[in-house]
C-alpha positions as CSV (number, residue, x, y, z in Angstrom):
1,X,-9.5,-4.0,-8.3
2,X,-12.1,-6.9,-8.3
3,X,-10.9,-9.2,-5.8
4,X,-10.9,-12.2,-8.2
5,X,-8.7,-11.0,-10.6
6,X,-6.2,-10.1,-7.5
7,X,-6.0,-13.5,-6.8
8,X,-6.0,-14.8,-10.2
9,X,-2.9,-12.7,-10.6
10,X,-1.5,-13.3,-7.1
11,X,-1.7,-17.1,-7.7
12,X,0.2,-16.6,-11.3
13,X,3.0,-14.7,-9.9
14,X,3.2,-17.6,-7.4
15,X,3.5,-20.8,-9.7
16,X,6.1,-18.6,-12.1
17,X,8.0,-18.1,-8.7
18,X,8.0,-21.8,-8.6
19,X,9.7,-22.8,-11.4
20,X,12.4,-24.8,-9.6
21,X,15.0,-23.6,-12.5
22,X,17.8,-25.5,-10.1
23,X,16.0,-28.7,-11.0
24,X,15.5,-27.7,-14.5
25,X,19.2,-26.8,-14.6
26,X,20.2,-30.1,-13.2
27,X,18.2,-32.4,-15.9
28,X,20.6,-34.7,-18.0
29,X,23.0,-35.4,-15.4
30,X,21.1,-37.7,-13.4
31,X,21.1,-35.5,-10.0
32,X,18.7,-34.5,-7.4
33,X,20.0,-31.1,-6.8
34,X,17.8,-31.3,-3.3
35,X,19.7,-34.6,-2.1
36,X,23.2,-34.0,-2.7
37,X,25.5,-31.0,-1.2
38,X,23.2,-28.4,0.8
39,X,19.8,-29.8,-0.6
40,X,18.9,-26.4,-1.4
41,X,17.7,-26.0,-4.9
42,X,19.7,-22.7,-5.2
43,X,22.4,-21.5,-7.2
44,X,25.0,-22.0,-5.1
45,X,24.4,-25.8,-4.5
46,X,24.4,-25.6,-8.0
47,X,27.6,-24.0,-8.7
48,X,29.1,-26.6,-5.8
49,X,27.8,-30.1,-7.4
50,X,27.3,-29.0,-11.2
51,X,28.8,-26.8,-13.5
52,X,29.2,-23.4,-14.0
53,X,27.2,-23.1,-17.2
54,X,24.3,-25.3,-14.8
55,X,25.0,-22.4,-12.5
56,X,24.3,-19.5,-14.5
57,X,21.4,-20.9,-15.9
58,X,19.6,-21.4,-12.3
59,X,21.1,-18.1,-11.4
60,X,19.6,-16.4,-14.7
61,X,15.9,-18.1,-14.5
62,X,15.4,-17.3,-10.5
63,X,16.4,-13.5,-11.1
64,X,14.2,-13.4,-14.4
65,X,11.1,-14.9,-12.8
66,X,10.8,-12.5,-10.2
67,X,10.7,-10.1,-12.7
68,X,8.9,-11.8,-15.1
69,X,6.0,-12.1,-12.8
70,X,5.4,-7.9,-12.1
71,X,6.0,-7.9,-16.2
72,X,3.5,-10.2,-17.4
73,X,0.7,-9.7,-14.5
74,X,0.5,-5.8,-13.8
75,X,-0.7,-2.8,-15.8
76,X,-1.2,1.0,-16.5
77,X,-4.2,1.7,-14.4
78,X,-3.3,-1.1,-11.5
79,X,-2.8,0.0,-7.9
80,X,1.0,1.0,-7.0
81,X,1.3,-2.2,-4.3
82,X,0.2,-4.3,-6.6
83,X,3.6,-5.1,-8.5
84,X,5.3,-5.5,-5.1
85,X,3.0,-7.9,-4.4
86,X,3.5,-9.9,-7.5
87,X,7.1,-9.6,-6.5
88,X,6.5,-11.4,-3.2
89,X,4.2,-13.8,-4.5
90,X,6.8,-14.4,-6.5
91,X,9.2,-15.2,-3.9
92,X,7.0,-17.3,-2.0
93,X,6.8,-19.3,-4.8
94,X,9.9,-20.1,-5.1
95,X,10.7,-20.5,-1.5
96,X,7.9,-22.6,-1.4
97,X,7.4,-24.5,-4.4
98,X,4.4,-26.5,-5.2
99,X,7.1,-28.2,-7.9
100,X,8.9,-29.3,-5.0
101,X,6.4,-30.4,-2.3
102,X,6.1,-26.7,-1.2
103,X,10.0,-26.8,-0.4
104,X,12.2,-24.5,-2.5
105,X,14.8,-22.0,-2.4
106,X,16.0,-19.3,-0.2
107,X,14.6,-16.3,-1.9
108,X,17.7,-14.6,-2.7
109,X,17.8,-14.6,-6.2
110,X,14.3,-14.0,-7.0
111,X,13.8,-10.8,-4.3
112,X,16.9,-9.5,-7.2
113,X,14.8,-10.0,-9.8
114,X,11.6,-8.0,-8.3
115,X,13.9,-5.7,-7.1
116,X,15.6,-4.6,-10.4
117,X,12.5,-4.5,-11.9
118,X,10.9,-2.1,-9.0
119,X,13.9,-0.5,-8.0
120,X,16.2,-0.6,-10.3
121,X,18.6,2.5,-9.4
122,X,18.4,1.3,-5.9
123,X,19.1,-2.4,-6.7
124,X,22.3,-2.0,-8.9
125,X,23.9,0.5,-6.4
126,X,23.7,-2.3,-3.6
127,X,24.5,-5.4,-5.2
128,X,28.1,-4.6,-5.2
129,X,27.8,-5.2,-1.5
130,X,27.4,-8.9,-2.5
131,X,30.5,-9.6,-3.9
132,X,32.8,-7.7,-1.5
133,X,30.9,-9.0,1.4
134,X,31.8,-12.8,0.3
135,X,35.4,-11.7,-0.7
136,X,35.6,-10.6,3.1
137,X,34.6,-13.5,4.5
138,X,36.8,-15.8,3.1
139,X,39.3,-14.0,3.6
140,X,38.5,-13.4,7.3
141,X,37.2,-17.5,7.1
142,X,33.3,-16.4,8.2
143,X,31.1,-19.7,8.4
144,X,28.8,-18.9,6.0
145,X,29.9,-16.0,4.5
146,X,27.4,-16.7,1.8
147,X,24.3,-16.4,4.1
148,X,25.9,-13.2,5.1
149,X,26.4,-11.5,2.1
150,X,22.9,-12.4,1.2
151,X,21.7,-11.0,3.8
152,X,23.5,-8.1,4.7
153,X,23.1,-7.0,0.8
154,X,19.1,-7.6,0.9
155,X,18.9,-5.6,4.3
156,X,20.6,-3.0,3.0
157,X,18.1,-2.6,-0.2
158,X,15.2,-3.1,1.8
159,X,16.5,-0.4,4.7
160,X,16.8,2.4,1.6
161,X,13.7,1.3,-0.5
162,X,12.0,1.7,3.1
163,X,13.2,5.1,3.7
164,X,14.0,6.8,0.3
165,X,10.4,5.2,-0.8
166,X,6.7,5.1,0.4
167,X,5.6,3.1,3.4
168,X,4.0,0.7,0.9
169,X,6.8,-0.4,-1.1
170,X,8.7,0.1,2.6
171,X,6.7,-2.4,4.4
172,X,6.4,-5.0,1.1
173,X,10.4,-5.2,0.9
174,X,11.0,-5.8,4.2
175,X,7.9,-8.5,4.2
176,X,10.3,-10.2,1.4
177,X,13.8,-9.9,3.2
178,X,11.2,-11.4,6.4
179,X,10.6,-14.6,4.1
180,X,14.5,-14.4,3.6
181,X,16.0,-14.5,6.9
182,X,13.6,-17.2,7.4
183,X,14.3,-19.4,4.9
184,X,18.4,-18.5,6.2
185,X,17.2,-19.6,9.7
186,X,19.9,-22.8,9.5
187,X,22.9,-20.6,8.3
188,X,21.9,-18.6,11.2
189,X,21.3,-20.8,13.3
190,X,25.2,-22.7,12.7
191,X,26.6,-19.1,12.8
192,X,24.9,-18.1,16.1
193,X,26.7,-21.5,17.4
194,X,30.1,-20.4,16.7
């Protein structure tokens, strides 16, 4: 692949990982979703200081872009790491939005997105993980059982996708669940303390 268009495509699948779609969800109501509750412009700050609906919307745009990105910017013919690394373009993008003076999300939602569209099979056998995981922690009153869930549920994928799969596709989802323990480090970092 000529090394322009790579980046060309790289540098698309990174601005539509950008789209800050917590901000976007947030418009009308006169909130900064990045200066009230966590600060994180993520679904789940939105689901704590907005609405549902506001929620939903955030939680469907972050999951669609990572998608979106591998949909629109590879085809027949390309190499077979080049999706994934839409996919993680992708993620850095939103992570690290340009929209948002290179600040951004956690990741979480826009790994699903890449993920479904990669792995599917892999993908929709896991995510059950999520909810159970937070339904366990309240109950059990883990700080952060969010962060956990997360986590835990995008180890889990990557782990599988890494040995069921090729090294390439191995190596590119654990690069993405790398990006998201990072941006976790704080909810880490508060449960370590405990």
């Amino acid at each position: 692949m000529n090394l322009w268009i790579f980046a060309v495509k790289l540098a698309a699948g990174f601005f539509i990982g950008a789209i800050p779609f917590a901000v976007v969800a947030m418009w009308g109501t006169g909130i900064d979703i990045r200066k009230v509750g966590s600060r994180n412009p993520g679904f789940n700050n939105v689901l704590r200081v907005g609405s549902k609906w506001r929620a939903a919307v955030t939680l469907a745009g972050d999951v669609c872009k990572g998608g979106l990105a591998i949909f629109l910017l590879s085809a027949p013919g390309d190499p077979k790491w080049l999706p994934w690394a839409l996919g993680l373009a992708a993620v850095m993008g939103h992570c690290w939005s340009p929209f948002l003076k290179f600040n951004g999300g956690k990741g979480v939602a826009t790994m699903v997105g890449v993920l479904l569209r990669l792995e599917p099979l892999i993908t929709i056998a896991c995510l059950v993980l999520y909810p159970s995981l937070r339904m366990l922690g309240r109950k059990r009153g883990w700080t952060q059982e969010g962060a956990i869930a997360s986590l835990s549920t995008m180890f889990v994928i990557s782990m599988l996708i890494f040995v069921r799969r090729d090294l390439q596709s191995g190596l590119f989802a654990c690069g993405a669940l790398g990006i998201i323990i990072l941006r976790h480090s704080p909810n880490l970092r508060q449960i370590l303390a405990k």
